[in-house]
MIDOSE-1310 file (N, C-alpha, C; in nm, 2 decimals, decimal comma, always signed):
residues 73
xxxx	+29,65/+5,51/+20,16/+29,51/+5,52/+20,18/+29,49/+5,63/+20,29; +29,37/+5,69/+20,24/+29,42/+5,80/+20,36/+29,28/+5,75/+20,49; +29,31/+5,81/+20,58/+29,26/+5,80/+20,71/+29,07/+5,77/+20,69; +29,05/+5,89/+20,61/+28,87/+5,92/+20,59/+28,83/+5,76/+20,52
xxxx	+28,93/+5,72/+20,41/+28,91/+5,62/+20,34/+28,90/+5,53/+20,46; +28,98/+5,48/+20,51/+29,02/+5,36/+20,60/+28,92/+5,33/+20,63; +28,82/+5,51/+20,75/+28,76/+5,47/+20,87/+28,61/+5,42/+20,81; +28,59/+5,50/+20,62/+28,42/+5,48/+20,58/+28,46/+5,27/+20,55
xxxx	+28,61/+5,24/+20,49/+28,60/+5,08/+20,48/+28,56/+5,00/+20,63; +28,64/+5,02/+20,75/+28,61/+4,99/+20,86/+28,43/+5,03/+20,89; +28,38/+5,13/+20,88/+28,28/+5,13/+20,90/+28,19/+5,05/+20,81; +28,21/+5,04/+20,70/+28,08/+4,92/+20,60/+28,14/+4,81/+20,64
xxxx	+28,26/+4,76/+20,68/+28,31/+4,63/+20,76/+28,21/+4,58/+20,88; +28,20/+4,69/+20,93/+28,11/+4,63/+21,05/+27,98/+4,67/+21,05; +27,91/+4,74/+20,94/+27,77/+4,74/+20,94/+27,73/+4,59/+20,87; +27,81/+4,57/+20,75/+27,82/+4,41/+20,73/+27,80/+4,29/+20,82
xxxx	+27,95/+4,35/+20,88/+27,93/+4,19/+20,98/+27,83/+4,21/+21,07; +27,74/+4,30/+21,10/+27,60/+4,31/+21,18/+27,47/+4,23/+21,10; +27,49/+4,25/+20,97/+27,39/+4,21/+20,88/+27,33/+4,08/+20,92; +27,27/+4,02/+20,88/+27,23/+3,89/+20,87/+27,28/+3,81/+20,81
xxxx	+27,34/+3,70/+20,84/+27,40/+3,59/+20,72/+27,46/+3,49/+20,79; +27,55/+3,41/+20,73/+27,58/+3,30/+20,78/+27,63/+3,29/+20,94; +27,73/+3,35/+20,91/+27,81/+3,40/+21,09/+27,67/+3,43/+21,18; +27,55/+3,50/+21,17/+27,51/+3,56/+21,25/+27,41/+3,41/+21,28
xxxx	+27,37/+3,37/+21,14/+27,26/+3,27/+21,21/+27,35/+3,15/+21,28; +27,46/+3,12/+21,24/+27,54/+3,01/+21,32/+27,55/+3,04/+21,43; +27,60/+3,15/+21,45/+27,58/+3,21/+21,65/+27,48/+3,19/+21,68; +27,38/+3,23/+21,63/+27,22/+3,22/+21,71/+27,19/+3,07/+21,75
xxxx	+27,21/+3,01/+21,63/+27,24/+2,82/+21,68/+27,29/+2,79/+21,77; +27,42/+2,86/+21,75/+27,53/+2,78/+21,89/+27,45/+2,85/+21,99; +27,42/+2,98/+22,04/+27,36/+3,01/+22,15/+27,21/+2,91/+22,19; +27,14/+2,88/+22,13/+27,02/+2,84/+22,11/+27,03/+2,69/+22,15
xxxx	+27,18/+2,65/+22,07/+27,16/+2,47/+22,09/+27,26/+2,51/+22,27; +27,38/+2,59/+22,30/+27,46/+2,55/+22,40/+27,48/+2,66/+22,49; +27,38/+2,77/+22,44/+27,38/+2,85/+22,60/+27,49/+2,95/+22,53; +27,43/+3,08/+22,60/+27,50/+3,25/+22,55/+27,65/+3,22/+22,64
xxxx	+27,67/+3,16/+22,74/+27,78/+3,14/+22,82/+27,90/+3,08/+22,74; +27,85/+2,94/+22,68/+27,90/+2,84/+22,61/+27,98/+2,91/+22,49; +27,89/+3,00/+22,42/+27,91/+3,01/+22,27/+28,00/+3,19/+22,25; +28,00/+3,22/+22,36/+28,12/+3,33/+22,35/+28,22/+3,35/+22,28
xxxx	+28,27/+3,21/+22,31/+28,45/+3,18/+22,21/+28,40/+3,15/+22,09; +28,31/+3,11/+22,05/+28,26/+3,10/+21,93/+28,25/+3,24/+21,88; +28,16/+3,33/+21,92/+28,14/+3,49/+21,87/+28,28/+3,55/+21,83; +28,35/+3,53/+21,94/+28,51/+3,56/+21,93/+28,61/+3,53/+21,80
xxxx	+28,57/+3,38/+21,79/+28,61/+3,35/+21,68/+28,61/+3,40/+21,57; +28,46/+3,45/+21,53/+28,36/+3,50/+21,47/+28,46/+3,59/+21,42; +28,42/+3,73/+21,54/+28,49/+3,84/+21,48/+28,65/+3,84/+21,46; +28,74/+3,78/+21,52/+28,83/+3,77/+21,48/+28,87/+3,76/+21,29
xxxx	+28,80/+3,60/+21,28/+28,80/+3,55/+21,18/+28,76/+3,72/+21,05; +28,70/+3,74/+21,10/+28,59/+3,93/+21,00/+28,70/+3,97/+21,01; +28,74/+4,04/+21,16/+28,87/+4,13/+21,13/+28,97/+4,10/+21,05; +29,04/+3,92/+21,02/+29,13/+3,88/+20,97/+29,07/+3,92/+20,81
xxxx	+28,98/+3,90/+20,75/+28,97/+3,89/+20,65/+28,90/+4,04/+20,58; +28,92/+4,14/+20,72/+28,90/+4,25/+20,65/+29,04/+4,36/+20,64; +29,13/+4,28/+20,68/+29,26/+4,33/+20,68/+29,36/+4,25/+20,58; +29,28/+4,20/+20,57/+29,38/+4,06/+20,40/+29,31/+4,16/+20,28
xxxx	+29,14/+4,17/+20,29/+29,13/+4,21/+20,18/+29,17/+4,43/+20,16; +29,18/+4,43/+20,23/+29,25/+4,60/+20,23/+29,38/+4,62/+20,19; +29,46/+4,53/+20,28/+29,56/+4,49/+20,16/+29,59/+4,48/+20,03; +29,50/+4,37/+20,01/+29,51/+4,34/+19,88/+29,46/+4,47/+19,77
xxxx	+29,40/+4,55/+19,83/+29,31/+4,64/+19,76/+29,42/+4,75/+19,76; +29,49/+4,78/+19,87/+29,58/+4,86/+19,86/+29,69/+4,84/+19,74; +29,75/+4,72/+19,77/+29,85/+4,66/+19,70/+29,81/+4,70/+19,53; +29,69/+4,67/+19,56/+29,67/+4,67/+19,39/+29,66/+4,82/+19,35
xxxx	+29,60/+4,89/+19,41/+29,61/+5,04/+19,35/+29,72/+5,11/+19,39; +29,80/+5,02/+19,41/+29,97/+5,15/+19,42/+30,05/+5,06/+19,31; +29,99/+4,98/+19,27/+30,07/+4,91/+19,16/+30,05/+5,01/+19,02; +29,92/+5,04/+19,03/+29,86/+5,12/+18,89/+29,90/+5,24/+18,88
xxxx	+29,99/+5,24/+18,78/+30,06/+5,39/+18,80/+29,96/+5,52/+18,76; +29,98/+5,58/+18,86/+29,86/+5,74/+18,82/+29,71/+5,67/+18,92; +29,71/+5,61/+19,00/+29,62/+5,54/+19,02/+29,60/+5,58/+19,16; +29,71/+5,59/+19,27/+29,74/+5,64/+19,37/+29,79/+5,75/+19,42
x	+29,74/+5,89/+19,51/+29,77/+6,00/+19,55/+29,94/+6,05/+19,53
């Protein structure tokens, strides 16, 4: 994968995980029900958990187009 590719998947990775959705309204709860102090390691979690699963699925995305022959540079 080349570099330009990587940085536009990293970038829609994280205009995503900015979006609105489940992650974002659960933080807002935890901050809401237990305080911005409280719910930090929660947010942490948060993005970890994003990064983990945006590096599983790149992977997998990789894996798959070097399997297809003619498919890959």
């Amino acid at each position: 994968m080349e570099n330009s590719a990587l940085l536009a998947f990293i970038g829609a990775g994280l205009a995503l995980a900015g979006s609105p959705g489940p992650n974002t309204m659960s933080l807002a709860a935890a901050g809401a029900a237990y305080g911005a102090r409280r719910s930090v390691g929660y947010m942490a979690g948060l993005a970890l958990g994003m990064l983990l699963v945006i590096v599983i699925v790149a992977t997998g995305v990789v894996g798959m187009l070097l399997t297809v022959p003619g498919v890959a540079p």
